[in-house]
C-alpha positions, 0 to 999 in steps of 0.5 A: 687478873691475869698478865697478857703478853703486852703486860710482860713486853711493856715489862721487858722494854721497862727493863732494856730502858733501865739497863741502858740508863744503867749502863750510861750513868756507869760509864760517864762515873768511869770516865768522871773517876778516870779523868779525876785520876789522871789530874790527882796523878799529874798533880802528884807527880808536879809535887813529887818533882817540887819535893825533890828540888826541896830535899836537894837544896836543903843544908843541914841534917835538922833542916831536912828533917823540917822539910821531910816533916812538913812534906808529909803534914801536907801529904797526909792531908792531901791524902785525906782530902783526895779520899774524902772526894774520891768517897764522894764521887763514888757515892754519887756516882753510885746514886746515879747507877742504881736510881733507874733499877730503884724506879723500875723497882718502884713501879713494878713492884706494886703491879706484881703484888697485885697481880699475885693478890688477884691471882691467889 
């Protein structure tokens, strides 16, 4: 079996499609993760302000410290919950940028093999 030239056109149309569905699926997980930082920055921001106003008021040494001790427990775990949905985010929007490469690969792959098996 030989490859005729529609063969490697269908082929290469195959491929634009893909980079284009690539290039879709990698701009819309941007602008997800651009807008989800723009909120956790404004978000952090408000409590950097409530922090503040927390720390100004307080009235003794032991007192601080209590404040200081329970805004970095919730710092911490705001810190770990963020991660885990910035991991997750990432993960999916991963998922979504390779699929269109992993089915033309799929397809493809089969086809080349048995070209090559015909033509040895």
């Amino acid at each position: 079996m030989t490859v005729s030239f529609t063969d490697i056109a269908a082929f290469s149309q195959e491929s634009i499609d893909s980079l284009v569905r690539v290039n879709t699926a990698a701009a819309k997980g941007f602008e997800t993760l651009s807008k989800y930082f723009i909120e956790l920055t404004s978000k952090s921001i408000e409590e950097a302000v409530t922090n503040g106003k927390k720390i100004a008021a307080v009235k003794s040494p032991t007192e601080l410290l209590q404040v200081q001790t329970k805004i970095f427990q919730d710092s911490f775990e705001t810190l770990v919950d963020e991660t885990k949905k910035v991991s997750e985010m990432t993960t999916s929007i991963f998922k979504d940028v390779s699929a269109p490469i992993a089915a033309q690969l799929k397809t493809a792959a089969p086809k080349a093999a048995a070209a090559m098996k015909k033509a040895a």
